[in-house]
C-alpha positions in Angstrom: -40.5 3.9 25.9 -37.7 6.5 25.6 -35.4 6.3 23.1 -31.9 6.4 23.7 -30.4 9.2 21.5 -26.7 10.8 21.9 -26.1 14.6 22.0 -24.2 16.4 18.7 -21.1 17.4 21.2 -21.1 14.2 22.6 -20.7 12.5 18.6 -18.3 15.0 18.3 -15.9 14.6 20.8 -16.1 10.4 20.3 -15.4 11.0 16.8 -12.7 13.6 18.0 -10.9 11.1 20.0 -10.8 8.1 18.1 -9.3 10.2 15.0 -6.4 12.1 17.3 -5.9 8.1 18.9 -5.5 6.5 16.0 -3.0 9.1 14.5 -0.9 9.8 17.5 1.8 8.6 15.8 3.5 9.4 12.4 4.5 7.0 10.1 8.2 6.4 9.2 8.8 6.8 5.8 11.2 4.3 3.9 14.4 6.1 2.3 15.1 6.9 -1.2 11.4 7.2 -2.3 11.0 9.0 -5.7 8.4 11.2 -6.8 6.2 9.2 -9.5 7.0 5.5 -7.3 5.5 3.6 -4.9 6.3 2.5 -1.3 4.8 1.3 1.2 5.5 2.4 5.2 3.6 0.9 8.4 2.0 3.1 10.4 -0.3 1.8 13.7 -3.2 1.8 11.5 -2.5 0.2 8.6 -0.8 0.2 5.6 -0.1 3.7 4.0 0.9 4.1 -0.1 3.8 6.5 0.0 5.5 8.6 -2.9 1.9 10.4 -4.3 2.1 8.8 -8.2 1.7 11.6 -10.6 0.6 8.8 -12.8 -1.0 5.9 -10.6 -2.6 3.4 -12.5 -2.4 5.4 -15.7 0.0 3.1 -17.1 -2.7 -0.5 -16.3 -5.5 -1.0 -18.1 -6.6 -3.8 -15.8 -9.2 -2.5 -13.4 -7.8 -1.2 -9.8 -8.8 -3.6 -6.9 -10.3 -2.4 -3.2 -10.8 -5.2 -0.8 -9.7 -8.0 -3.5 -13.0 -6.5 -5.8 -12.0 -4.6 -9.4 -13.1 -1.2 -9.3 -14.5 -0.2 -12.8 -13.7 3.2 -13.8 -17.3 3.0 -15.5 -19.2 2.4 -12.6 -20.5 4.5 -9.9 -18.2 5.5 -7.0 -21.5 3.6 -4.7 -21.7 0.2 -7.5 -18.1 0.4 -6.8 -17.9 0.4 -3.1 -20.3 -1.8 -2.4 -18.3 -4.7 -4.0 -15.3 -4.2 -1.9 -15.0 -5.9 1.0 -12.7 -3.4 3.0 -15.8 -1.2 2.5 -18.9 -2.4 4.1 -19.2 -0.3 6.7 -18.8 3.2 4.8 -21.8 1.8 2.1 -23.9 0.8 5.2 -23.4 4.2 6.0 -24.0 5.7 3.2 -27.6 4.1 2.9 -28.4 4.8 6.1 -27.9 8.8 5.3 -29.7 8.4 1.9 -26.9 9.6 0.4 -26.6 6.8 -2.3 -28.8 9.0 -4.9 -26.4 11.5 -4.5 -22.8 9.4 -5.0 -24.2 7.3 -7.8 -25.2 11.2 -9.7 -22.8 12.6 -11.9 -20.8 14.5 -9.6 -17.9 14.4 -10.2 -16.8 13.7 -6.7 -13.3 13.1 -4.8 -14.6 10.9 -1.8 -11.9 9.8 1.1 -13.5 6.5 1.8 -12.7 5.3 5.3 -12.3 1.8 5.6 -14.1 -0.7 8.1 -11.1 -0.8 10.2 -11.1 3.0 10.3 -15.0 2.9 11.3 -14.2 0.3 13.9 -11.7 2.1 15.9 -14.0 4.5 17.2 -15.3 5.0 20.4 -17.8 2.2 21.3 -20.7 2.9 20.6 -20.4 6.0 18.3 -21.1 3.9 15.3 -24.3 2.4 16.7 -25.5 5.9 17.4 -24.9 7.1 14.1 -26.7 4.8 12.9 -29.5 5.3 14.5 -32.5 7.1 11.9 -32.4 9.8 15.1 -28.9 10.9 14.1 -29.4 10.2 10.2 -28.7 14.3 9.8 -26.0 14.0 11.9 -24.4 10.9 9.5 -24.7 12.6 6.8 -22.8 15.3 7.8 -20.2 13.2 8.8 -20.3 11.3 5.2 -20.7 14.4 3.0 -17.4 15.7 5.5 -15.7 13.0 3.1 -16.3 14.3 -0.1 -14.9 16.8 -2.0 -16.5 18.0 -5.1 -14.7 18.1 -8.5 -12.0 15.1 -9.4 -8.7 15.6 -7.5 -6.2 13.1 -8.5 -3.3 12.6 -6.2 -0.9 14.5 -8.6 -4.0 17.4 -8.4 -3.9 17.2 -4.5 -0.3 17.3 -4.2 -0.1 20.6 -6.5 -2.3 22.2 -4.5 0.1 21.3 -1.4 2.6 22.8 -2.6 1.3 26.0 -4.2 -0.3 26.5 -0.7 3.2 26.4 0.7 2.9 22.8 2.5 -0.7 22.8 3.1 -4.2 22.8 0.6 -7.6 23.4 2.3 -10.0 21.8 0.8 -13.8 22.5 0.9 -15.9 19.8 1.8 -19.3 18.8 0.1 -20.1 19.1 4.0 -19.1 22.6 4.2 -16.5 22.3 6.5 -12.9 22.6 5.5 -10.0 20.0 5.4 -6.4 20.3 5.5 -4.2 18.1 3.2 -0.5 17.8 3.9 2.2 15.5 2.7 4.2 13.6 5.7 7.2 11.8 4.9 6.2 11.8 1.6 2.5 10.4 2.3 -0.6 12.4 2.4 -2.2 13.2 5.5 -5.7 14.5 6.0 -6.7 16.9 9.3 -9.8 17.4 10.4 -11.4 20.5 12.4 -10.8 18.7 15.5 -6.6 18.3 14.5 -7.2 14.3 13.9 -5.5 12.8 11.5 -6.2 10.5 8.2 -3.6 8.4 6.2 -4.6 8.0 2.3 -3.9 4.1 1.9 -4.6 3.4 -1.9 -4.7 6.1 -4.2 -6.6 7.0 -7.5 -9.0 4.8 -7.7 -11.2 5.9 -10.8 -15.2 5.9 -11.1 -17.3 7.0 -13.3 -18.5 10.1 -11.5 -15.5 11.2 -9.8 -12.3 9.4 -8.0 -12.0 7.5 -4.4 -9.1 7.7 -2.0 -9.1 5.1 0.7 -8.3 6.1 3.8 -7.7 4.6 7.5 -9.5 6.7 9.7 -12.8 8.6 10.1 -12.3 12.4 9.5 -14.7 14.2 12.5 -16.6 17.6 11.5 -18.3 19.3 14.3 -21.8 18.4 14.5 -23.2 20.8 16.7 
């Protein structure tokens, strides 16, 4: 029986598209935002956290939620994401790579974890694909394109902004670089294709590194 597989340029440009559609347009951000506070602006995909807080959740002891689970700074950045509900998707993922050795070692690692919402809006059938143990090399370049070694903080990633006169690259565990911006005051994550990612909740802590949720995939090129 022959197996229905999906060409590397063919991932590519799905994961291309879905990530310039879903960031097509900016968000707004709200007026009078001060550096060190919090707002919040809608954007067509969600909910982003504006005004990067030099000192998010250093002030609560009380563990930071993700999808209504607490996020224990001393557990693992993969014990952590698999409690949260908003996060499903990215640990399926992430087990289907055989990656999960990897994100529960010592790193430390900064990981932009897209939500389910971000995985969902995809082109149909790109996920499935993934998925698939034929393209596991090709998911894990996709995953490891989310991960950043070292611990960046938001106030470390915003520093590195503006040193770089607007724009940091960063260097991916994947290999491949990304560009972090700020945008109205949020920051913004651009792939090698030009699409876009919103950080929604920042800082989350974990005992091998940090997490960043954000609301859409981040495409390398798989070829």
């Amino acid at each position: 029986m022959i197996r229905a597989t999906i060409s590397a340029a063919a991932l590519t440009l799905s994961l291309t598209a879905a990530a310039y559609a879903q960031t097509t347009t900016a968000p707004t951000a709200q007026t009078g935002v001060k550096t060190g506070t919090t707002a919040t602006v809608q954007t067509p995909v969600g909910t982003v956290q504006t005004g990067v807080n030099t000192n998010i959740n250093a002030a609560a002891k009380a563990p930071v939620t993700v999808g209504g689970a607490p996020m224990l700074p001393t557990a693992t950045i993969v014990a952590n994401a698999s409690k949260a509900s908003n996060l499903t998707t990215l640990v399926k993922a992430v087990q289907a790579a055989d990656l999960t050795a990897t994100l529960s070692g010592p790193g430390p690692f900064t990981v932009f974890a897209p939500t389910d919402e971000a995985f969902g809006r995809l082109a149909p059938g790109t996920l499935d694909q993934l998925m698939k143990p034929e393209q596991k090399a090709s998911l894990a370049k996709l995953l490891k394109y989310h991960v950043v070694a070292g611990k960046l903080d938001a106030a470390a990633l915003k520093q590195q902004i503006q040193a770089g006169g607007g724009t940091a690259t960063l260097t991916t565990v994947e290999g491949q670089p990304l560009k972090a911006t700020l945008e109205n005051d949020a920051l913004v994550l651009t792939d090698v294709g030009g699409g876009k990612s919103y950080v929604t909740q920042y800082d989350v802590e974990q005992s091998n590194g940090i997490v960043h949720v954000v609301n859409g995939v981040l495409a390398p090129k798989l070829g």
